[in-house]
C-alpha positions as semicolon CSV with decimal commas, in nm:
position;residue;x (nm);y (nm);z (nm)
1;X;0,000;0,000;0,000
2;X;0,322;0,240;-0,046
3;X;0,109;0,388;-0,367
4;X;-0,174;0,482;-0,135
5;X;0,031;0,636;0,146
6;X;0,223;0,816;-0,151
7;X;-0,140;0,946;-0,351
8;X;-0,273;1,064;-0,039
9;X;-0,024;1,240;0,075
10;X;0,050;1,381;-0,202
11;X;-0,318;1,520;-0,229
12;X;-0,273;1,653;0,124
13;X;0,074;1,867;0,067
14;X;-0,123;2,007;-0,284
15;X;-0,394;2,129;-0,023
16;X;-0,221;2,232;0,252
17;X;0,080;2,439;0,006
18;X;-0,221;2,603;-0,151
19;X;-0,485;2,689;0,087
20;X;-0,225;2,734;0,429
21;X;0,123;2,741;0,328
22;X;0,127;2,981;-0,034
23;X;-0,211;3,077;-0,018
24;X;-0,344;3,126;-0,407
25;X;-0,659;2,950;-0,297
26;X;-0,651;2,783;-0,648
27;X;-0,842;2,488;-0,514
28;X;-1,130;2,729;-0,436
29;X;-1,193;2,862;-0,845
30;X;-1,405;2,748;-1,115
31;X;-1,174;2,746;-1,369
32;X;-0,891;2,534;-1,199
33;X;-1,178;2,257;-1,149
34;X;-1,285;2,319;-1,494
35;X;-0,916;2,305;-1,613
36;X;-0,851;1,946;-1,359
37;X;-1,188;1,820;-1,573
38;X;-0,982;1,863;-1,851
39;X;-0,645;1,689;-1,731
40;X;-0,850;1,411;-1,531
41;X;-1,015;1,360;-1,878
42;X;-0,666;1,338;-2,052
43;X;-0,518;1,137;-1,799
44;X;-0,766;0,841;-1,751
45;X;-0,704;0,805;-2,165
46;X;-0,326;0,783;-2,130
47;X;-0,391;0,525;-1,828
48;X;-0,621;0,315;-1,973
49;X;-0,407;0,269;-2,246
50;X;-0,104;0,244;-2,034
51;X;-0,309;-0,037;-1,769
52;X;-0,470;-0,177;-2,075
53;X;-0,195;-0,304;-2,303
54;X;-0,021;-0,416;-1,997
55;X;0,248;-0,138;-2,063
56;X;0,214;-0,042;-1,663
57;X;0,092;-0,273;-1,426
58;X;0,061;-0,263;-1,052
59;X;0,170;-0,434;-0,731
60;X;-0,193;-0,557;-0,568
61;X;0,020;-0,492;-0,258
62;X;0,087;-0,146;-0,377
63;X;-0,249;-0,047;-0,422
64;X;-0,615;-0,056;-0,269
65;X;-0,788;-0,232;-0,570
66;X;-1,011;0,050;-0,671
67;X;-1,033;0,134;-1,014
68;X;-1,196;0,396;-1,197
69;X;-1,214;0,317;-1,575
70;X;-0,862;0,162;-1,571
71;X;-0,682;0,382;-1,345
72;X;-0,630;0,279;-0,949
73;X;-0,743;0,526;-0,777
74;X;-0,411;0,617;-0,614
75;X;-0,330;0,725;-0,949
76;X;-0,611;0,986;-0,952
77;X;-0,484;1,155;-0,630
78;X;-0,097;1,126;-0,741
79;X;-0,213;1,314;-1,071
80;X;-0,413;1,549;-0,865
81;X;-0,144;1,618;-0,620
82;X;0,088;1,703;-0,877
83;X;-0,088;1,908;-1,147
84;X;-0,196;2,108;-0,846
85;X;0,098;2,190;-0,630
86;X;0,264;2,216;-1,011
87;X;0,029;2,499;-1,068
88;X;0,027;2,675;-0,723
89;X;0,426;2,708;-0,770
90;X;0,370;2,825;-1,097
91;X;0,109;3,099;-0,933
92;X;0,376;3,197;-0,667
93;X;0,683;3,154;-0,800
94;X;0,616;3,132;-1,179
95;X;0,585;3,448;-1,458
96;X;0,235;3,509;-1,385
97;X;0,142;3,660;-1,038
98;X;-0,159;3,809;-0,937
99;X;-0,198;4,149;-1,101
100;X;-0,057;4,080;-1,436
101;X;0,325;3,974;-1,545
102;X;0,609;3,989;-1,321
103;X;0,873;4,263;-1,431
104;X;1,224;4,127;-1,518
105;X;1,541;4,310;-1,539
106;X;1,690;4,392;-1,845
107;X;2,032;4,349;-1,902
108;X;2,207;4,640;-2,020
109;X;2,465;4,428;-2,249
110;X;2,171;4,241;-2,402
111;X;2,073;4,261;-2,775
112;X;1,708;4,273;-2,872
């Protein structure tokens, strides 16, 4: 069950960075969710290819069992976890910040 400790906790550190530790509150706007839709959709194609032709398989000690479509569920929460705290570093650390793009210096010996 190393897979399910690893999907939930990466779904908790996603949460926590974003609503506690950076605070962009992504988790709490439409369009991320909208955007996740999008990814989750993506994502159970690419597994249930992956699972399907045997390409990836998986420990049954490693995981719970569950499956959506062809995905274990711990995949689901190890995808989440990392599209989101991907995004929230992106948000605070990342080109785009709230209020528009970050200003970066220009070198003075650069060429344009």
């Amino acid at each position: 069950m190393i897979y399910t400790w690893a999907s939930i906790t990466a779904v908790v550190v996603a949460v926590v960075v974003d609503l506690w530790i950076v605070r962009t509150r992504l988790l709490t706007t439409r369009l991320f969710w909208a955007s996740y839709g999008i990814v989750l959709f993506f994502q159970f194609i690419v597994n249930g290819i992956l699972t399907g032709l045997g390409i990836v398989q998986y420990a049954p000690s490693g995981i719970l069992g569950l499956r959506v479509f062809f995905a274990p569920v711990e995949d689901i929460g190890f995808g989440f976890g990392l599209v989101t705290l991907t995004l929230v570093l992106w948000m605070r650390y990342g080109r785009f910040r709230r209020g528009g793009p970050v200003e970066r210096p220009v070198d003075a010996g650069s060429e344009r």
